[in-house]
Each structure stands twice: as C-alpha cells, then as structure tokens.
DSSP file (Angstrom, degrees, kcal/mol; ACC not computed):
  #  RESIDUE AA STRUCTURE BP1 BP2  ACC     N-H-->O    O-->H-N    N-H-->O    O-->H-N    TCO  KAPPA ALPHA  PHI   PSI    X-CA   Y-CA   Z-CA
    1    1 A X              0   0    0      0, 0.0    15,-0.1     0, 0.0     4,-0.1   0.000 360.0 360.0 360.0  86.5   -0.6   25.3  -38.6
    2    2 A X        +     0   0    0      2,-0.1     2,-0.4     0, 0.0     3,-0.0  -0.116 360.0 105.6-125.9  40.8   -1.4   28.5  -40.2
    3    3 A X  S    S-     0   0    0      1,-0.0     2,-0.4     0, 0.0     0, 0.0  -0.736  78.0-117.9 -93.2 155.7   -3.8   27.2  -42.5
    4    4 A X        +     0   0    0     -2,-0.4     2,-0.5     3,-0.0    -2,-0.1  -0.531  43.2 179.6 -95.8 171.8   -7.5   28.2  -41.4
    5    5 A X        -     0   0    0     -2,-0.4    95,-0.0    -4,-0.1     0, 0.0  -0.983  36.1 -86.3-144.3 143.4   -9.3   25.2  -40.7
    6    6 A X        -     0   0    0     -2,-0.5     2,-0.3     2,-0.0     0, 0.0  -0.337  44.8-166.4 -58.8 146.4  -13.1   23.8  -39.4
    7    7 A X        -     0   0    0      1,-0.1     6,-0.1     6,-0.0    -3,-0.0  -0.979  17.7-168.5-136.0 139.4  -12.8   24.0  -35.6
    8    8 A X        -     0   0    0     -2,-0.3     2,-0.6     2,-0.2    -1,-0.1   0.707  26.0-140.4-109.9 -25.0  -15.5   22.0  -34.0
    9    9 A X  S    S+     0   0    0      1,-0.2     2,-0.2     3,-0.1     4,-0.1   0.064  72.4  81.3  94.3 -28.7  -14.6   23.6  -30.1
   10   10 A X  S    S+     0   0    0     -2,-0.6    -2,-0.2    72,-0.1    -1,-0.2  -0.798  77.4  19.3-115.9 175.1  -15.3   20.3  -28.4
   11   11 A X  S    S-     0   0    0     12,-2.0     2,-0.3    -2,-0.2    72,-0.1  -0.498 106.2 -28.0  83.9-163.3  -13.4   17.5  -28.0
   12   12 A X        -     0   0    0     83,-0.2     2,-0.3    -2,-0.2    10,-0.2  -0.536  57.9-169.4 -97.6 178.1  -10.0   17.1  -28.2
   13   13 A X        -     0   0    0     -2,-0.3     8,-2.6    -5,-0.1     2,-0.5  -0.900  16.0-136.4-159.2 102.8   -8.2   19.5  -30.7
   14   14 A X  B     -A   20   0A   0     -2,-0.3     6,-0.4     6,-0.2     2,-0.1  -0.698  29.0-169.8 -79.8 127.5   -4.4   19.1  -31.8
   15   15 A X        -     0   0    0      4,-2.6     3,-0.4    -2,-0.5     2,-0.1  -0.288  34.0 -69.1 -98.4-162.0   -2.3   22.2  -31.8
   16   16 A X  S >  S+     0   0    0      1,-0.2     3,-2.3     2,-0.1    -1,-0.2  -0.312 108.4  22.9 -96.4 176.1    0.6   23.3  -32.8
   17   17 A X  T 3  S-     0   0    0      1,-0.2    44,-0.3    -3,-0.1    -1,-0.2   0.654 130.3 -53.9  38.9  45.8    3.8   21.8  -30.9
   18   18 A X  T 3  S+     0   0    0     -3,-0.4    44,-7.9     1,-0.3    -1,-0.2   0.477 106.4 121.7  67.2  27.1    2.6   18.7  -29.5
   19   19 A X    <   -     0   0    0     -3,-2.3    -4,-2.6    41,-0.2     2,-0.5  -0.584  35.6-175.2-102.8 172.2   -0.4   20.3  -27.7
   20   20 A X  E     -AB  14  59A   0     39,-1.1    39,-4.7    -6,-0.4     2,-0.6  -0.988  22.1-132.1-139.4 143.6   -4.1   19.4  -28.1
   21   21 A X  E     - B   0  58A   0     -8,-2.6    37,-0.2    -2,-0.5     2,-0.1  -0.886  19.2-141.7-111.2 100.3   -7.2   21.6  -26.1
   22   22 A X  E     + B   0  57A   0     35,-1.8    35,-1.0    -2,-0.6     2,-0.3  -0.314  25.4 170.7 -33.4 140.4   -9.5   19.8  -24.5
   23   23 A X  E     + B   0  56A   0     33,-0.2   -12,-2.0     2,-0.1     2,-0.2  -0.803   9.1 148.1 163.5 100.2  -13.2   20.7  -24.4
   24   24 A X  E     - B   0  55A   0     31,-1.7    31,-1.6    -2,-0.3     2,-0.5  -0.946  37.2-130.1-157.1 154.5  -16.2   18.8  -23.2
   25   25 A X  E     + B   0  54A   0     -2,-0.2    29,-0.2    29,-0.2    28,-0.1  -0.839  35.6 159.9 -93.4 156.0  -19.9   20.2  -21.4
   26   26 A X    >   +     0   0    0     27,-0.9     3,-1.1    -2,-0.5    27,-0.1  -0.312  11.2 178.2-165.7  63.4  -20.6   18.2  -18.2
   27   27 A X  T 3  S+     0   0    0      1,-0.2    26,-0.1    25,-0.2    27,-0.1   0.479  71.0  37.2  -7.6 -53.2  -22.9   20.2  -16.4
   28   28 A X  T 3  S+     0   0    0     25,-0.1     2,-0.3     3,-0.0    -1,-0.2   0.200  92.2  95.8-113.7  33.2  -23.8   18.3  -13.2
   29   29 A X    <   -     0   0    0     -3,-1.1     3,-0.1     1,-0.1    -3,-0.1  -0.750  59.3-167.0 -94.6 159.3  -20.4   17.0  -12.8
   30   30 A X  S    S+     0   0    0     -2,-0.3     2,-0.4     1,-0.1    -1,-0.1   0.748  82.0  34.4-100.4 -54.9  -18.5   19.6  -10.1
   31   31 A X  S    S-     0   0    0     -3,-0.1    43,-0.4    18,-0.0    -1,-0.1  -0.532  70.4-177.3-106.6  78.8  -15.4   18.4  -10.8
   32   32 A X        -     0   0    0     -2,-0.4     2,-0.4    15,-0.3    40,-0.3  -0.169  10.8-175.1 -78.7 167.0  -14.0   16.8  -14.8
   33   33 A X  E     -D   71   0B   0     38,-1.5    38,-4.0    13,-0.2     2,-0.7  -0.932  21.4-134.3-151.4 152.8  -10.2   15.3  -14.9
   34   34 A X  E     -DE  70  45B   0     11,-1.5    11,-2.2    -2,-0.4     2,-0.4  -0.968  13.4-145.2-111.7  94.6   -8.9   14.3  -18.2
   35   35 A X  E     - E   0  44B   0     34,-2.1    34,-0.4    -2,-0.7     2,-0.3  -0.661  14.8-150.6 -62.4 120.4   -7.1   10.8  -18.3
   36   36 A X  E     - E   0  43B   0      7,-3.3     7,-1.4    -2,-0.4    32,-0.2  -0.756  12.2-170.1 -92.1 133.3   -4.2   10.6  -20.7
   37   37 A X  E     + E   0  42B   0     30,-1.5    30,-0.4    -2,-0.3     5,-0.2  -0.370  18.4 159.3 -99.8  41.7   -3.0    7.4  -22.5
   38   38 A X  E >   - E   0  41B   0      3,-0.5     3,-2.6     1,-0.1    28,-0.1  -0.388  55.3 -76.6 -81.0 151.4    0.0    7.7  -24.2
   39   39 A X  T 3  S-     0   0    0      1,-0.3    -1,-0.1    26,-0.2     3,-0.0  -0.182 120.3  -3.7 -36.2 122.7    2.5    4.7  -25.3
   40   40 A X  T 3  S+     0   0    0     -3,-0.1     2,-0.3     1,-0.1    -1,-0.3   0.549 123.3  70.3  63.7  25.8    4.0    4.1  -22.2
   41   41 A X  E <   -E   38   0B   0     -3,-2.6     2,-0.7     2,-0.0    -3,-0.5  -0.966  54.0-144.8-162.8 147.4    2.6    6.4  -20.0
   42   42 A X  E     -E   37   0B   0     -2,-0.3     2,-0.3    -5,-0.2    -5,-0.2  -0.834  17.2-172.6-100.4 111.9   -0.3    7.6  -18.1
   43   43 A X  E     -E   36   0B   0     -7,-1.4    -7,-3.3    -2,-0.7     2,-0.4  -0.833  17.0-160.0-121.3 145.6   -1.7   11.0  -17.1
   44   44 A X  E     +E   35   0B   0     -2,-0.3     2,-0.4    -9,-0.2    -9,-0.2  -0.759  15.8 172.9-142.8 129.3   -4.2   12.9  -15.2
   45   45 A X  E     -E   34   0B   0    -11,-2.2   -11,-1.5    -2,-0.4     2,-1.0  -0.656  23.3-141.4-113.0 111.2   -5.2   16.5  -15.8
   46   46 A X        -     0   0    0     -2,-0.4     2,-0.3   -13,-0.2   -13,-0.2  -0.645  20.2-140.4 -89.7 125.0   -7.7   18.2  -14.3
   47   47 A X        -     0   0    0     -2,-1.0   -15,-0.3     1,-0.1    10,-0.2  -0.572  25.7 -99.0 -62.4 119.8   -9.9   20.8  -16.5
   48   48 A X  E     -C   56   0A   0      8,-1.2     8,-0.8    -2,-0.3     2,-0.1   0.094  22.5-130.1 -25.0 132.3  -11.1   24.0  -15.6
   49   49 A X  E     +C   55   0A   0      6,-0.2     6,-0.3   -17,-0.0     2,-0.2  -0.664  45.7 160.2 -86.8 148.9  -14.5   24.5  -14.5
   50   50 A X    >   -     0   0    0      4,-2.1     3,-0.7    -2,-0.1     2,-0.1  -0.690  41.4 -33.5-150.4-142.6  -15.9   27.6  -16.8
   51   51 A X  G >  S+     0   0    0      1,-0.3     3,-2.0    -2,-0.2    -1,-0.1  -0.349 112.8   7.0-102.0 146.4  -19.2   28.8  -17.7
   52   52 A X  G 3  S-     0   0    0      1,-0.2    -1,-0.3    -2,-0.1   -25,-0.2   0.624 129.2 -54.2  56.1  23.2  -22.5   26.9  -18.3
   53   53 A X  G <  S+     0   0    0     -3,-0.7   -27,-0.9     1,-0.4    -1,-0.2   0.091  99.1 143.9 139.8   4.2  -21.2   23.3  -17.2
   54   54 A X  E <   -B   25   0A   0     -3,-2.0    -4,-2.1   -29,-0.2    -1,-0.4  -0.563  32.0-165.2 -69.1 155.7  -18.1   23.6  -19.9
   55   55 A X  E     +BC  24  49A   0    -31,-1.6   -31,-1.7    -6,-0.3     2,-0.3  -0.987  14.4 178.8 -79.7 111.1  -14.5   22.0  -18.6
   56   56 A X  E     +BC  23  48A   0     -8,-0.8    -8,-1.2    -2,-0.3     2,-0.3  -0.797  15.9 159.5-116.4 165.7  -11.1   22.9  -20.6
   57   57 A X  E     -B   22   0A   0    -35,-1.0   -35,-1.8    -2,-0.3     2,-0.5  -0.972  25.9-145.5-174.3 161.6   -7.7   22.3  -20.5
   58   58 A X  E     -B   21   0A   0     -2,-0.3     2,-0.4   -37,-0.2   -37,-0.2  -0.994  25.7-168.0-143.9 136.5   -4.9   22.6  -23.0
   59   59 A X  E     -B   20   0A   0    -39,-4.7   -39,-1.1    -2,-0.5     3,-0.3  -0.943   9.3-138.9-125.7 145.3   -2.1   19.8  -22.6
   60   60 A X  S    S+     0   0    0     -2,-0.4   -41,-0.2   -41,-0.2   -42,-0.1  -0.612  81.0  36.3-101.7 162.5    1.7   19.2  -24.2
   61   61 A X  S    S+     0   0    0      1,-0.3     2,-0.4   -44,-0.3    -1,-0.2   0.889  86.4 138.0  54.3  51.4    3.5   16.1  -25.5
   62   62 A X        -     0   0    0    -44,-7.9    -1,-0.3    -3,-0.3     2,-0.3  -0.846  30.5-173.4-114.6 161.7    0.0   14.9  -26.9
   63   63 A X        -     0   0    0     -2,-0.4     3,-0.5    -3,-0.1    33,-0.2  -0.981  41.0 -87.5-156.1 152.3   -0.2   13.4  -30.2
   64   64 A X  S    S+     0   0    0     -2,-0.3    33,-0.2     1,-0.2     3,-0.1  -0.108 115.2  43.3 -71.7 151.1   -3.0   12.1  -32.9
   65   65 A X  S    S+     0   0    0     31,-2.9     2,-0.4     1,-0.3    -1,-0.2   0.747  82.6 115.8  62.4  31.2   -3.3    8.2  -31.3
   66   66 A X        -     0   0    0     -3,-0.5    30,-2.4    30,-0.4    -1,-0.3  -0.978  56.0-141.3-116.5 161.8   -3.3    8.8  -28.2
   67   67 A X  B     +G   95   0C   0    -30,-0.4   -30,-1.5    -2,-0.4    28,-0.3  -0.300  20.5 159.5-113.3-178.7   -6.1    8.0  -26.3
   68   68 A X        -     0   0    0     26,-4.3    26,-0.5   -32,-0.2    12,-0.3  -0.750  20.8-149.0 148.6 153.8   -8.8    9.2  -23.0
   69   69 A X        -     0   0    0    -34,-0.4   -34,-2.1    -2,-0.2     2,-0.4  -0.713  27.2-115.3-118.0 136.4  -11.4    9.6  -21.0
   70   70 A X  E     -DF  34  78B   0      8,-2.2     8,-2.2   -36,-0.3     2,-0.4  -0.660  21.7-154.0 -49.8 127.4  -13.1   12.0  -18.7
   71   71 A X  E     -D   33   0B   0    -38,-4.0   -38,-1.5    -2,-0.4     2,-0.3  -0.791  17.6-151.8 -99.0 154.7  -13.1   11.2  -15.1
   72   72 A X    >>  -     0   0    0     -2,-0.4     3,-6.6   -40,-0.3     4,-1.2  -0.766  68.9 -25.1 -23.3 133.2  -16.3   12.9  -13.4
   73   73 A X  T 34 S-     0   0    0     -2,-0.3   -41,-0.1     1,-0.3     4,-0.0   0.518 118.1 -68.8  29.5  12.3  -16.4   13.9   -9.9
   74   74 A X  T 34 S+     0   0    0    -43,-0.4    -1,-0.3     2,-0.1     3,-0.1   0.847 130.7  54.5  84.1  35.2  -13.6   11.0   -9.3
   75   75 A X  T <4 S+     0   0    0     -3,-6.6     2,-0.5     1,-0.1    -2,-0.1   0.557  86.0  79.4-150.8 -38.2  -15.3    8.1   -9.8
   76   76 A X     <  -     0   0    0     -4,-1.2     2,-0.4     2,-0.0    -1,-0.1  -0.653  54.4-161.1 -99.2  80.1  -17.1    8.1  -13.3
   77   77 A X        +     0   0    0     -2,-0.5     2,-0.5    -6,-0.1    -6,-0.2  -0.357  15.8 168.3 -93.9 157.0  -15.4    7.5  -15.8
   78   78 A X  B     -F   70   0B   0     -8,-2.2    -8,-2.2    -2,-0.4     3,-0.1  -0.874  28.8-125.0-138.3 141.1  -16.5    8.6  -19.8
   79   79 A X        -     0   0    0     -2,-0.5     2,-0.3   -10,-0.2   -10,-0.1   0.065  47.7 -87.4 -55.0-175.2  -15.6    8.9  -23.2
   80   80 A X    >   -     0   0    0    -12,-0.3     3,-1.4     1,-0.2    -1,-0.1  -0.778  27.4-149.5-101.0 170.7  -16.0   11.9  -25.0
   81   81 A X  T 3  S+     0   0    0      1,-0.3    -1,-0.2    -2,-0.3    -2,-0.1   0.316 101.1  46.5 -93.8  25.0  -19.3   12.5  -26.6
   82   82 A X  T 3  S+     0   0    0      0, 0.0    -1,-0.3     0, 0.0   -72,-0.1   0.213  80.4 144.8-109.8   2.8  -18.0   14.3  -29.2
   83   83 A X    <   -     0   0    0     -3,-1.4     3,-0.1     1,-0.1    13,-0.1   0.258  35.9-158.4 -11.0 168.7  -15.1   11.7  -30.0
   84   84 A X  S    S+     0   0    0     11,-0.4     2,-0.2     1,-0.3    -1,-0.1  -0.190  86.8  42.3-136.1  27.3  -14.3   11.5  -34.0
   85   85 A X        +     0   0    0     10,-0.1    10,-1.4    12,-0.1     2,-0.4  -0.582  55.0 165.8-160.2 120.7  -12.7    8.2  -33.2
   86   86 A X    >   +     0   0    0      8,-0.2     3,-1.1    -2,-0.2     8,-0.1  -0.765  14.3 167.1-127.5  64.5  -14.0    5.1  -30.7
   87   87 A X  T 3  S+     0   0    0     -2,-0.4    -1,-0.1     1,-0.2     7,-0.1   0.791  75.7  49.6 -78.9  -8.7  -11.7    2.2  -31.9
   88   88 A X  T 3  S-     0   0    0      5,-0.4     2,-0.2     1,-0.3    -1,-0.2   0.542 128.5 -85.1-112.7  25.7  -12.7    0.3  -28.9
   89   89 A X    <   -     0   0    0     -3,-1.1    -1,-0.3     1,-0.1     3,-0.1  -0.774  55.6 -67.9 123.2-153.7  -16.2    0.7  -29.3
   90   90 A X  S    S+     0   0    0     -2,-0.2   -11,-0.1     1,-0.2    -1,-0.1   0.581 131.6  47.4-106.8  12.7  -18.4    3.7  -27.9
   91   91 A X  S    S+     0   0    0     -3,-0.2    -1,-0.2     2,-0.1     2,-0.1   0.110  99.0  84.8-113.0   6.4  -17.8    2.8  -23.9
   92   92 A X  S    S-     0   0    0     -3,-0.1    -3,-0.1     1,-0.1    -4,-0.0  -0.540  96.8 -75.0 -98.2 173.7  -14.1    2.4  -24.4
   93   93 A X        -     0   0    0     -2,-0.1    -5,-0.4   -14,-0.1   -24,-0.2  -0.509  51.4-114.5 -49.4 137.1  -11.4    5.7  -24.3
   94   94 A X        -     0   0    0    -26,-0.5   -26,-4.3    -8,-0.1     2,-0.3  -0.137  22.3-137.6 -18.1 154.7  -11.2    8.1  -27.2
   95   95 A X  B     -G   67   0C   0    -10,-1.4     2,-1.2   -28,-0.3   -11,-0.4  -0.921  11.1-113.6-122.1 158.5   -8.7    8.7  -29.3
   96   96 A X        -     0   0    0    -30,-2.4   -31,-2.9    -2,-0.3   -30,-0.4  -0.692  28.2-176.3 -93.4 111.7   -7.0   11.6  -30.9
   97   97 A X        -     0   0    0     -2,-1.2     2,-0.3   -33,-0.2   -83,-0.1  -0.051  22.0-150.1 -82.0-167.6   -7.2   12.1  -34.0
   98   98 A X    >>  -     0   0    0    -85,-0.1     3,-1.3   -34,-0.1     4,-1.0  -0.863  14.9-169.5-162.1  99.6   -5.4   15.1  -36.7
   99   99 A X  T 34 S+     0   0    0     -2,-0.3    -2,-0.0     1,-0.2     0, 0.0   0.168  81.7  74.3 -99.8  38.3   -7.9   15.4  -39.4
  100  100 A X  T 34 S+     0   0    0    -95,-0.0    -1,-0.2     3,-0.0     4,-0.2   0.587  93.3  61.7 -72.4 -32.9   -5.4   17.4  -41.3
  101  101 A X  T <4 S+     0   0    0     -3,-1.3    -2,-0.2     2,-0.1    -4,-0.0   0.772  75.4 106.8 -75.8 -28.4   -3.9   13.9  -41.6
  102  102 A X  S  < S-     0   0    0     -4,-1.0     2,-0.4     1,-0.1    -3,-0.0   0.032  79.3-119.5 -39.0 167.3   -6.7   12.3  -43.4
  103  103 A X        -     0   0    0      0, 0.0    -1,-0.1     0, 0.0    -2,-0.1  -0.593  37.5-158.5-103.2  46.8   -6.2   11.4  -47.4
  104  104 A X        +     0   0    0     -2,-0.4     3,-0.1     1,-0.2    -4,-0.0   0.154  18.1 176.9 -61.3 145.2   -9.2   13.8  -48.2
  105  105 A X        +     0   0    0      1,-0.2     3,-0.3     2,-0.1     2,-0.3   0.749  59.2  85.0-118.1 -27.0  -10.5   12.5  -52.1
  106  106 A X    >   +     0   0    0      1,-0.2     3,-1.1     2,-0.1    -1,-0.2  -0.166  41.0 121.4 -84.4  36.3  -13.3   14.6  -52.4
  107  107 A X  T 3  S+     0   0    0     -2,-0.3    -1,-0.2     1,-0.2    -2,-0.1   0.943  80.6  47.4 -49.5 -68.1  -11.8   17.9  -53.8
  108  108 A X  T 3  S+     0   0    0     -3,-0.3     2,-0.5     2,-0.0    -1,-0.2   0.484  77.9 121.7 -43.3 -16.4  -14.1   17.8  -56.9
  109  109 A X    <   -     0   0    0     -3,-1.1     3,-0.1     1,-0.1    -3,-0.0  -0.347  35.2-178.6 -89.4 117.9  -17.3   17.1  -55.3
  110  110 A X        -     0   0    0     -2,-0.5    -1,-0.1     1,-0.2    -2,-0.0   0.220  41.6-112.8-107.8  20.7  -19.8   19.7  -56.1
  111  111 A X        -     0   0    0      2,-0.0     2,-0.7     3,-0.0    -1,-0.2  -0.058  42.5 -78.9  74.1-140.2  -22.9   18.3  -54.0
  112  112 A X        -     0   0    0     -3,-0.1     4,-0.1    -2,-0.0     5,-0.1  -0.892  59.5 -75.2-134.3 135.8  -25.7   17.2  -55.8
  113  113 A X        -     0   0    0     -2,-0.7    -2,-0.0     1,-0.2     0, 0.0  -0.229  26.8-135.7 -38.3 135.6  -29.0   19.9  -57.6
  114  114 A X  S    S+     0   0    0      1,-0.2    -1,-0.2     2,-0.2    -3,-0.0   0.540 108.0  72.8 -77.8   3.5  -31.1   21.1  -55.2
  115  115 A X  S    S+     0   0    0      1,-0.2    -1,-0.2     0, 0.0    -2,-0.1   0.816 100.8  52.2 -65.5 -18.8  -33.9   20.0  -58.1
  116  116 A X  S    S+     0   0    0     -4,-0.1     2,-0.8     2,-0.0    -1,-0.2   0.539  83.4 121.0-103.7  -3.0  -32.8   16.1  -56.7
  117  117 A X        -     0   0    0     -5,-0.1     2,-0.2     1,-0.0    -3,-0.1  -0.446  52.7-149.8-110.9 160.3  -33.3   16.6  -53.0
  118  118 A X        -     0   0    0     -2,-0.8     2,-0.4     2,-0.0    -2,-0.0  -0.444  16.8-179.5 -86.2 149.1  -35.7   14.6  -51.0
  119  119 A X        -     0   0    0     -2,-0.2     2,-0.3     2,-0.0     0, 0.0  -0.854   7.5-175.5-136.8 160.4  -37.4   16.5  -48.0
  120  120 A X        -     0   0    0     -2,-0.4     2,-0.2     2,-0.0    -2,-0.0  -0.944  11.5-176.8-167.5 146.1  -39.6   14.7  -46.1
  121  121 A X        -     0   0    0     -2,-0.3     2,-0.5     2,-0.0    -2,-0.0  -0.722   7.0-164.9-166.5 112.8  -41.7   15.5  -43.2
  122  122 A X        -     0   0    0     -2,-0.2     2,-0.4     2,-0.0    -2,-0.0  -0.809  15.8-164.3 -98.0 131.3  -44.0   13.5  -41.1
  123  123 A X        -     0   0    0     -2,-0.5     2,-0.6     2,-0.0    -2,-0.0  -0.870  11.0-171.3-114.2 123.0  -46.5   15.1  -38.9
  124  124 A X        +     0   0    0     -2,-0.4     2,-0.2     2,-0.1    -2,-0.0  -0.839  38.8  45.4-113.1 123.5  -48.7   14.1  -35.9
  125  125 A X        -     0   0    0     -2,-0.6     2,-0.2     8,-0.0     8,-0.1  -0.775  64.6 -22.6-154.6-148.0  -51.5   16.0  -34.1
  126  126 A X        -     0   0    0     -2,-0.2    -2,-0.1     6,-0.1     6,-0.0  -0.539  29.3-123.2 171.7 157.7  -54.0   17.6  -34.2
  127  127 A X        -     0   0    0     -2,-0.2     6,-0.0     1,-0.1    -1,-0.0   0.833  20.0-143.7 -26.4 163.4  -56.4   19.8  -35.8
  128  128 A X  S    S+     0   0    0      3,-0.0    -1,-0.1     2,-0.0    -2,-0.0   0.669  88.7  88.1-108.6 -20.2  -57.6   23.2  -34.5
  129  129 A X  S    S-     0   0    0      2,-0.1     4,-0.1     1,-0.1     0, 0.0  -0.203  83.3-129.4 -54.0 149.0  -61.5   21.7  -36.4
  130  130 A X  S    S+     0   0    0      2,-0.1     2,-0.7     0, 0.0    -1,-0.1   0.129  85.6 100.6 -94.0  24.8  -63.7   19.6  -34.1
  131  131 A X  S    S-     0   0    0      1,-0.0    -2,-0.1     2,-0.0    -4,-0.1  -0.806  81.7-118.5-106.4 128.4  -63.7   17.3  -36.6
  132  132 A X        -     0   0    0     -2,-0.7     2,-1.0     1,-0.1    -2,-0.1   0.046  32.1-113.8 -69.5 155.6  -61.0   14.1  -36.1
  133  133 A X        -     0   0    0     -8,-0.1     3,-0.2    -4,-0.1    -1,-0.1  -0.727  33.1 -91.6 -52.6  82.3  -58.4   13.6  -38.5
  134  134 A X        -     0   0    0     -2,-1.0     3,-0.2     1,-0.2    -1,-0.1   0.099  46.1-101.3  18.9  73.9  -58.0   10.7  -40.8
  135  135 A X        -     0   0    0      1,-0.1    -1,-0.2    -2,-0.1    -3,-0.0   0.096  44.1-121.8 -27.0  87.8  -56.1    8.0  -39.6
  136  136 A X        -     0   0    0     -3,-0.2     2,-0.2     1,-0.1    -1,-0.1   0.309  24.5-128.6 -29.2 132.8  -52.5    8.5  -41.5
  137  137 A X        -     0   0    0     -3,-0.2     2,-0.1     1,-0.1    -1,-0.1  -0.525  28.9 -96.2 -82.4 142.5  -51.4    5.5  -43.6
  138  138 A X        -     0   0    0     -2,-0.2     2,-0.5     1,-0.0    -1,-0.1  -0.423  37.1-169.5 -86.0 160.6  -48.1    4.0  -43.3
  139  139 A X        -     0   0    0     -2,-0.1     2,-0.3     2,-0.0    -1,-0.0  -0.988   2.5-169.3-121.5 125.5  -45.1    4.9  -45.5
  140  140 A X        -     0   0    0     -2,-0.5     2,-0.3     0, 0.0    -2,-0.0  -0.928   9.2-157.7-111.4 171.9  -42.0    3.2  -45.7
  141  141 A X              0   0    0     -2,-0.3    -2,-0.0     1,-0.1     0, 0.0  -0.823 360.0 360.0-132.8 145.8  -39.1    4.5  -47.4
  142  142 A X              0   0    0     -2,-0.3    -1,-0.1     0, 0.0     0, 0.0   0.561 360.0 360.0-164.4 360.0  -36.4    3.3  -48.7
C-alpha cells in the first residue's frame, strides 16, 4: 500500500500483509480485548491500555469480512463505535472493511457553489435587555 490514503485512526484499519490495527477510546473500561471472527475460527486479543482511555493492538491473518467486538473489563461486550460497516445491525459485531476496495464513481464531482449553500442556525435564549423576547415562530424545513 504505498499509496497515501485518509486514515481515520479508530477502528479497525487493514494493513499491508494480512494485518489490520485496532483502535478504539474506552475510558472507564480498565481492561479492552478484541474478539476476532474469522471463517472458521475464533480469537481473542487483548489491546494495550495507552493514554487518555485509548486501547490498541495490531493483529495478522485479518482480512476485509471479518468480523468483532470489544470485550470490556471481561464481561461487556461492544461493537465498535466507529464501525464503517454493521451488517447485523448496530448491537451486532463489526466488520472489516478495505475501502480501497470500494468501486469509487465520484472522480468528477466538483462539490456544489458556495453561492447554493444553505446555512441555517436556530437560536434560544436570552437577551442581555430586560425586555422578554418575542416568542419564536415555528419553521419547518424541508
């Protein structure tokens, strides 16, 4: 892989030679373990505790579709919250993906004038006047 590439830092991460890096914050867990799902096999890895509640670990003979969980403290386990794939819904394992693999379509796309975008900004308080505010009207959008 010596292309450069978006790296998002959490999650799972595929590398080169059948490794992925691991990555997730869990602050008031003491201990994270990484359950592994691979066709026919199971595994389980415990991550390195490192600074400011992060857990890591870098693992071999992973591959995009396989799937896992975070174990907490030995008891809880969770997906990860940073997944980029939940095919069995958002309380089921992750999976790993390789978005190198995607069919990317958009090459041409050259975003849209910033004369066409909509901003929007609702605010509620109130005033530094002793006089009350005007009761806001509702808006919907759509």
């Amino acid at each position: 892989m010596s292309e450069n590439r978006w790296k998002l830092g959490l999650g799972a991460e595929l590398l080169d030679n059948g490794r992925a890096h691991f990555k997730v914050w869990a602050p008031k867990a003491g201990k994270v373990a990484l359950r592994l799902f691979s066709p026919g096999s199971e595994r389980s890895i415990d991550l390195a505790a490192g600074e400011d509640g992060y857990f890591t670990t870098e693992v071999e003979k992973v591959s995009a579709g396989d799937s896992y969980l975070y174990l907490l403290d030995g008891h809880t386990e969770r997906p990860d919250p940073v997944s980029r794939f939940q095919p069995q819904g958002v309380h089921g394992p992750s999976m790993i993906v390789d978005p190198r693999q995607f069919p990317w379509q958009d090459q041409g796309w050259q975003g849209i004038p910033l004369e066409t975008y909509v901003s929007t900004n609702c605010m509620w308080g109130y005033s530094a006047t002793t006089a009350p505010l005007p009761r806001p009207s509702p808006i919907w959008t759509t």
